[in-house]
C-alpha positions in Angstrom: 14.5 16.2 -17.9 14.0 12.9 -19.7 11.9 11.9 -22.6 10.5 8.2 -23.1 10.1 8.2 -26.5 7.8 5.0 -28.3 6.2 3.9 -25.4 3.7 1.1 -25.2 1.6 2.6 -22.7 0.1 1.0 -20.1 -1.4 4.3 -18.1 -3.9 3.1 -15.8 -5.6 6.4 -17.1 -7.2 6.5 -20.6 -4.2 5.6 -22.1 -3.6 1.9 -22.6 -1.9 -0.4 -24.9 -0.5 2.8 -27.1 2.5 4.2 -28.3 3.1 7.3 -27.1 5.8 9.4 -25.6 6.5 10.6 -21.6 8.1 13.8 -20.6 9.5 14.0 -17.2 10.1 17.3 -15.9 10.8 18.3 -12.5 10.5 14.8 -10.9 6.8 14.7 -12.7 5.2 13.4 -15.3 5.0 16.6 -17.5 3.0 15.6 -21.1 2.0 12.6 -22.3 1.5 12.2 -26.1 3.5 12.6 -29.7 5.8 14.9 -28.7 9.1 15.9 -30.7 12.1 15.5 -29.6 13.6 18.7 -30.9 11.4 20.3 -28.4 13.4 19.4 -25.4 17.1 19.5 -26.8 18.1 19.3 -23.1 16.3 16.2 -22.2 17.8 12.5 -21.7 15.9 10.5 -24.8 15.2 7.3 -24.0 14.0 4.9 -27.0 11.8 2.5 -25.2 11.0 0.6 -28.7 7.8 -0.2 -28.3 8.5 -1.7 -24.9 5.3 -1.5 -22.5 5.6 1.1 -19.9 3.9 1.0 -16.4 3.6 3.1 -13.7 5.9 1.8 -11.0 4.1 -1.2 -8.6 2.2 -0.5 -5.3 2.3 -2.7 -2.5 -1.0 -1.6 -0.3 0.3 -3.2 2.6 3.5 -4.9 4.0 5.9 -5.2 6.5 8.9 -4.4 4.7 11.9 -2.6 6.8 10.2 -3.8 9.8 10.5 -7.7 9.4 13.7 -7.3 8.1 15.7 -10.0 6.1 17.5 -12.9 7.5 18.2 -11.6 10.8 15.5 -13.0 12.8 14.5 -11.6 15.9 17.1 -8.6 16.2 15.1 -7.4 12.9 11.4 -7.9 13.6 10.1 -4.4 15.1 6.6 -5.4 13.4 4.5 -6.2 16.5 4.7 -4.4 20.0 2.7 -7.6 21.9 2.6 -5.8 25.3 -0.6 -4.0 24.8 -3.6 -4.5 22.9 -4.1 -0.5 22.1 -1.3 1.0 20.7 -2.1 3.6 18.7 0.9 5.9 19.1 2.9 3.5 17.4 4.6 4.5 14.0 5.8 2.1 11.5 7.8 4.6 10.3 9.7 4.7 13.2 10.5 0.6 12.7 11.3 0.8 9.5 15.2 -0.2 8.2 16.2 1.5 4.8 18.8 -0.8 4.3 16.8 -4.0 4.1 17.8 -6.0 1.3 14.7 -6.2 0.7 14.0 -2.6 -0.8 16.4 -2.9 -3.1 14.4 -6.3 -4.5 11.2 -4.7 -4.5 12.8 -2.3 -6.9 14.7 -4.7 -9.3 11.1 -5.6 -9.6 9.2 -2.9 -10.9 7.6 -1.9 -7.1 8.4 1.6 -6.2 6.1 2.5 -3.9 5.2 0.6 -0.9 2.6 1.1 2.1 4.4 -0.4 5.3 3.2 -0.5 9.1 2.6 -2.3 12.5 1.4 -6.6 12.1 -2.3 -7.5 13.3 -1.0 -8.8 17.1 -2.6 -5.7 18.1 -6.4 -4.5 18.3 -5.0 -1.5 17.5 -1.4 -1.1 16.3 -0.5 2.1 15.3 -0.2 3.7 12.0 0.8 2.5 8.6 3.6 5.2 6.0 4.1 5.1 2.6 7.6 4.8 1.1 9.2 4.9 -2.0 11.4 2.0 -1.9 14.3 3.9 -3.1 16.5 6.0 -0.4 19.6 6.0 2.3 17.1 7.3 5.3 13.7 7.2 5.9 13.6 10.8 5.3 14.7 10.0 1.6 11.9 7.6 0.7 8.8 9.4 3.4 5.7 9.8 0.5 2.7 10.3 3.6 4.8 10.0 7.3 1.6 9.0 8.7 -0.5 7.2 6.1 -3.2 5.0 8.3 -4.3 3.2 11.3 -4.1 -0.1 11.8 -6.3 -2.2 13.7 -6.7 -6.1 13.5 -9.7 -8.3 14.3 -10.1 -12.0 14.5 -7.5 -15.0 15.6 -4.2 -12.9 15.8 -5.5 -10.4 18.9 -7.0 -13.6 20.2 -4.4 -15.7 20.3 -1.4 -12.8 21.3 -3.7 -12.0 24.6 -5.6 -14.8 25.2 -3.4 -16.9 25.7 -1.5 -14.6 29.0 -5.5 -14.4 30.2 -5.6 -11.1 29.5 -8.1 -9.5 27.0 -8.8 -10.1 24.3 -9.7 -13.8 24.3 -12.7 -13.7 21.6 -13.9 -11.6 19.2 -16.4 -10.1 21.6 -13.9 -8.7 23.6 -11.9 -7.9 20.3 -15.2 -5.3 19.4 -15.8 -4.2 22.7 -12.1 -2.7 22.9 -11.6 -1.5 19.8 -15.1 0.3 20.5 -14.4 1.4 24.0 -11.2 3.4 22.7 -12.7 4.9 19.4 -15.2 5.8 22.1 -12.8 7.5 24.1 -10.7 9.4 21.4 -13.8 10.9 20.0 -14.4 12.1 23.3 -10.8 13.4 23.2 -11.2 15.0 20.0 -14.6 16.7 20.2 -12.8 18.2 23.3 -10.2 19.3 21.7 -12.4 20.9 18.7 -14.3 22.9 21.6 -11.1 24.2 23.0 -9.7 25.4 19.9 -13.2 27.1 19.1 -13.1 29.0 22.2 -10.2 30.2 22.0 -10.9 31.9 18.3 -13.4 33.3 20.3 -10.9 34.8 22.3 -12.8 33.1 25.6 -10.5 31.9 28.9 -10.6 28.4 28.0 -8.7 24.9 29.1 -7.1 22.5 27.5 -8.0 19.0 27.4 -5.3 17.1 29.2 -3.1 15.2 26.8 -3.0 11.6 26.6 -0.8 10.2 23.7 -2.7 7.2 22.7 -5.9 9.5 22.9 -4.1 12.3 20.4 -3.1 9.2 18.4 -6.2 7.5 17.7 -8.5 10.8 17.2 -6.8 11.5 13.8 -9.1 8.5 12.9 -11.6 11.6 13.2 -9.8 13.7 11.1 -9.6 11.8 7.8 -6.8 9.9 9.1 -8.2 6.2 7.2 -8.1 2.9 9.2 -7.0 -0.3 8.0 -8.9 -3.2 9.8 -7.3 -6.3 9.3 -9.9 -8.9 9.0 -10.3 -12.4 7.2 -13.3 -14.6 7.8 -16.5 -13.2 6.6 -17.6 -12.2 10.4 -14.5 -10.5 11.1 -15.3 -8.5 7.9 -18.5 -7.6 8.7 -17.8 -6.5 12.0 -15.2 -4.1 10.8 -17.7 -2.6 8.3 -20.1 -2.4 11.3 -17.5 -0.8 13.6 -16.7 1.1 10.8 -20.2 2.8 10.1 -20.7 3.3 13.8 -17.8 5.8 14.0 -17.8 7.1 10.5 -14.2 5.8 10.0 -12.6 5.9 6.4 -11.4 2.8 6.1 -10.1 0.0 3.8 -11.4 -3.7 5.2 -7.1 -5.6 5.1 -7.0 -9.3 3.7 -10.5 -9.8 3.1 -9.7 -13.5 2.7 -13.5 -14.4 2.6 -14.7 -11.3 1.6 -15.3 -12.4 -2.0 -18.1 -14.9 -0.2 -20.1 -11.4 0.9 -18.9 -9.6 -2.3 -22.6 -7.8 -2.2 -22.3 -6.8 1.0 -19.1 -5.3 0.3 -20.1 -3.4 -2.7 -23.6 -2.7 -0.7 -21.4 -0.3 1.8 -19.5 1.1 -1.5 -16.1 -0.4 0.9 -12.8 -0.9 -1.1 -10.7 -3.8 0.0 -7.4 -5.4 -0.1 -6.8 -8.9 -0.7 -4.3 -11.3 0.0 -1.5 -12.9 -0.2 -2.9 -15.8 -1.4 0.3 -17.4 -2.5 1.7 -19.2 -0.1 0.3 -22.2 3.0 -3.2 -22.1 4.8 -1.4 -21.5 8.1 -4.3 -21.1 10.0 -8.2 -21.4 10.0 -9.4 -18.1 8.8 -7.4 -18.6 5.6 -9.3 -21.7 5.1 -11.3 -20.0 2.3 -8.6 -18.1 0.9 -8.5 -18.1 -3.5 -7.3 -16.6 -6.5 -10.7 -17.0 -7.6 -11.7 -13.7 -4.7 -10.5 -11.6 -7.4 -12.5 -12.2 -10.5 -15.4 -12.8 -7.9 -14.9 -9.0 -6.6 -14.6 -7.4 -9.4 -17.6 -9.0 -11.1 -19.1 -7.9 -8.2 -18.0 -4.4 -8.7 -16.0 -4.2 -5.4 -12.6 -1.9 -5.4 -9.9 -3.7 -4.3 -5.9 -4.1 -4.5 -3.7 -6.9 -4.2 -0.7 -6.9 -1.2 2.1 -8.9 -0.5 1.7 -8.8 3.2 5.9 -9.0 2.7 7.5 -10.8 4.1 5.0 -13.5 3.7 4.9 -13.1 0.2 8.3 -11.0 -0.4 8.0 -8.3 -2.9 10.2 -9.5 -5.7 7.4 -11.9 -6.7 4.6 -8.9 -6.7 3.8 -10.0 -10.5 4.0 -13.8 -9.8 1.4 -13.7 -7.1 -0.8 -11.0 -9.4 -0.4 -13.7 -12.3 -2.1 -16.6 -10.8 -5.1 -14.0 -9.9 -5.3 -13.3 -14.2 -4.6 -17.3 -14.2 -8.2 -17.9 -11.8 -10.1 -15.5 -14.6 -9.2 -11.8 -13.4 -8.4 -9.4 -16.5 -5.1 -8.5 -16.6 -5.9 -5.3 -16.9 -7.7 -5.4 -13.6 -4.8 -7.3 -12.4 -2.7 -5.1 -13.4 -4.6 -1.8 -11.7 -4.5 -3.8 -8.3 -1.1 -3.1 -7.8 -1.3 0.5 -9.1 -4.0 2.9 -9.8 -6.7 0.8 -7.3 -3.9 -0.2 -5.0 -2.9 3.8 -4.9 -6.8 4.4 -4.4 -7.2 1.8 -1.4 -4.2 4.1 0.1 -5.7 7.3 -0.4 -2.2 8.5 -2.3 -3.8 8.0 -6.1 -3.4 11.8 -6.5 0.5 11.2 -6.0 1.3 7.3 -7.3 -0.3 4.4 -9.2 -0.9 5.8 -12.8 0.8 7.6 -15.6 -0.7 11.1 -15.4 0.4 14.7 -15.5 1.2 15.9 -12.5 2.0 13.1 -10.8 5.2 11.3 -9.9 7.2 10.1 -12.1 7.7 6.4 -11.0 7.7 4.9 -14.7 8.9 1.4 -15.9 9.9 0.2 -19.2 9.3 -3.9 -19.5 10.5 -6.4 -21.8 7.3 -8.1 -22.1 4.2 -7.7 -21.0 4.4 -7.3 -17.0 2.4 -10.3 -16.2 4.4 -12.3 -18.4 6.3 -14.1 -15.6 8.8 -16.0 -17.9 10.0 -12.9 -19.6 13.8 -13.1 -19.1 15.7 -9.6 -18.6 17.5 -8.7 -22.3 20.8 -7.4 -20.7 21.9 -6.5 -24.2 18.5 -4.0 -24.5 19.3 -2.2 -21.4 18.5 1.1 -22.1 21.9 2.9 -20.4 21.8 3.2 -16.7 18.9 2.8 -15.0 18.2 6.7 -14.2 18.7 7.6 -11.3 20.3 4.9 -9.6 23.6 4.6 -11.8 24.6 0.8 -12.1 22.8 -0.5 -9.1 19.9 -2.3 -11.3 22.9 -3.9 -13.5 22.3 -7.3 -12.0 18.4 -7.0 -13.1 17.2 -11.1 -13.9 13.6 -10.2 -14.5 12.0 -8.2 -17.2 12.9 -4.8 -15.6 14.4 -2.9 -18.2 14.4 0.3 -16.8 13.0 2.3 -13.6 12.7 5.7 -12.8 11.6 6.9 -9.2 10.8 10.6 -8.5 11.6 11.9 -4.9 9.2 12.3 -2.8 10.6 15.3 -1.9 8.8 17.7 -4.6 6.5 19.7 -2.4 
C-alpha cells in the first residue's frame, strides 16, 4: 500500500492542476482525494510536495524490443519482407525485454508502450501492449494481442515492387489488403455457422484451418486495425477500406491528415500522429508538422502522439510532445496525447492513461511541470527509492522523480 500525499494532480480525469492525495492499493489506484494518513498506518507515505503527478506516458505505437539498440541487423525482428500478407505474425513474439531501451523509456516517465510489426507489409501482423518494466515478456504482457497492423502507401511499394512482385502501387496495395479481409470474413462467417450448428447439436464440419485466415478474422471480432497511412490519399483509402469491412480501426501517422482534418472528424476516426521530430526521409512526409496537432484538435479529431521508436527513441517522448505545445497545441491536450487519448487510440483506457480508481497504478511524480523540457532531475528531492524498482532509477538526469508501475498481472 502506498499513499502520495500533496499531489499536484494532473489526472487526465476531472482532476487537474490540484492538490490532492493517491492511494494505491493492490496494484490500483484505490481513492483519490484528502485522505488522512492515520487511515492507512500500513501504507508507504510518500510526500510529493506539491510536485505534479501524471499518470505514467503512453507510446501508441513503436518498435521498441523489436529494433533493438545498437546491434543492427542481429536485433531488427521488426519486418518479415518475404510476404506481403502476414497476418499471423505477433510482435510479441519479436520483442527483447532486455533492450536498453525499456529501461530509458522508463527513466522517462513512459510506462506503457504499444509495440508491433513495421509498415513493409500490407499486412503485418499484430501489435501488444507492454509495460515497459519486466525480466520476460510474460512480466510486462498488458493485451498479448492488442491490434492489426496493416500499412498502405510507399513502404509496401517500394519492399515488393522493387523484386516485381505485388504490390507495386497503391492499387494493388487496395486490391490485396481487400482480397484477404475478403477472404477471412469468409473464414470467419464460416466458422460462426459451424459453431451455431453445433449448439444445435446438428452433425456439422469444420471449416478447414488456415493460419493467416484464423489470424486476420479477429479483425471481425473486435480485434482493431492499425492502417499505417501518411499522404492524404493513403488516409482516405484506409478510412474507405475501413468502412467497407466495418473494421475498428485507428488511421497510424496521419502525416497529412491534419490537411482533411473534416474528413477525419466527418467519420468520427481517431488518429495517431507522428513522429514529427526528426528528417523528411521520404516524400509522403513532405507535409509532415507540429502545426497537425493544434489543426486536429481545433478540428475536434481524437488523436495521440507516437514515437514510432526507434525513429524517435522514447527517452525524448516529452521533447517531441513540447514542440507540438510550441506550434499552438494546449499543453493540456499535449499532455492527454500521450496518455488518456493515446490509451483511447489503443482501446486499453479502461486499464492505462489516466489517474482513476480502478485503474493501474502507473503514477509519476515530476519536478516541474512535464513539458518543461529543461527541468533538471533534483537528486537531493528524490523521494527514497523509486518503488518498485529499488535503486535502478538512481542515475535519473531528467525531471523523473519518482515512478511507480503496477503489474499487469492483476486479473
Amino acid at each position: 500500500m502506498i499513499l502520495i500525499k500533496n499531489a499536484n494532480l494532473i489526472s487526465m480525469e476531472e482532476i487537474n492542476y490540484e492538490i490532492c492525495d493517491i492511494l494505491i492499493e493492490n496494484k490500483l489506484i484505490s481513492k483519490i482525494g484528502k485522505l488522512n494518513e492515520a487511515d492507512y498506518p500500513n501504507a508507504r507515505i510518500i510526500d510529493a510536495q506539491g510536485r505534479y503527478v501524471t499518470p505514467g506516458l503512453v507510446d501508441p505505437h513503436c518498435h521498441v524490443g523489436l529494433m533493438e539498440s545498437t546491434i543492427g541487423w542481429a536485433g531488427s525482428d521488426v519486418n518479415e519482407g518475404t510476404n506481403p500478407i502476414t497476418p499471423e505474425l505477433r510482435g510479441i513474439d519479436g520483442v527483447k525485454p532486455h533492450d536498453e531501451c525499456f529501461m530509458e523509456a522508463l527513466n522517462s516517465g513512459v510506462t506503457t508502450v504499444c509495440a508491433g510489426p513495421g509498415s513493409a507489409n500490407l499486412i503485418g501482423g499484430t501489435f501488444c501492449a507492454l509495460k515497459t518494466k519486466g525480466k520476460t515478456v510474460e512480466d510486462m504482457i498488458i493485451v498479448e494481442e492488442l491490434a492489426m497492423k496493416m500499412a498502405l502507401g510507399e513502404n509496401p511499394k517500394r519492399m515488393y515492387g522493387n523484386s516485381k512482385t505485388a504490390p507495386s502501387t497503391r492499387m494493388a496495395s487496395a486490391a490485396i489488403i481487400r482480397e484477404w479481409l475478403f477472404k477471412a470474413r469468409n473464414y470467419y462467417d464460416k466458422k460462426i455457422q459451424y459453431q451455431k450448428e453445433i449448439a444445435e447439436g446438428k452433425d456439422a464440419k469444420a471449416p478447414e484451418f488456415n493460419m493467416k485466415l484464423e489470424s486476420l478474422s479477429r479483425v471481425f471480432d473486435g480485434m482493431p486495425v492499425k492502417i499505417h497511412a501518411h499522404q492524404a490519399d493513403d488516409i482516405a483509402t484506409a478510412m474507405r477500406i475501413g468502412k467497407e469491412f466495418g473494421l475498428k480501426m485507428t488511421v497510424e501517422h496521419c502525416t497529412e491528415g491534419y490537411l482533411i482534418a473534416d474528413k477525419l472528424k466527418e467519420n468520427d476516426q481517431m488518429v495517431i500522429i507522428g513522429p514529427v521530430m526528426h528528417n523528411k526521409s521520404k516524400y509522403e512526409l513532405k507535409q509532415k508538422s507540429f502545426d497537425s496537432g493544434k489543426v486536429l484538435y481545433e478540428n475536434g479529431v481524437t488523436f495521440s502522439i507516437m514515437t514510432d521508436h526507434p525513429v524517435i527513441e522514447q527517452k525524448h517522448t516529452l521533447i517531441h510532445v513540447a514542440l507540438f505545445v510550441k506550434a499552438g497545441l494546449p499543453e493540456l491536450e499535449a499532455l492527454k496525447a500521450v496518455t488518456i487519448n493515446a490509451a483511447k487510440t489503443c482501446y486499453i483506457d479502461h486499464l492505462v492513461g489516466s489517474i482513476k480508481e480502478g485503474k493501474y497504478a502507473d503514477v509519476v511524480i515530476w519536478s516541474k511541470l512535464p513539458l518543461d523540457i529543461m527541468a533538471d532531475a533534483d537528486q537531493q528531492n528524490q523521494i527514497g527509492n523509486p518503488d518498485p524498482f529499488g535503486d535502478s532509477l538512481g542515475s535519473v538526469r531528467s525531471q523523473l522523480v519518482f515512478v511507480h508501475v503496477a503489474s499487469s498481472k492483476f486479473w
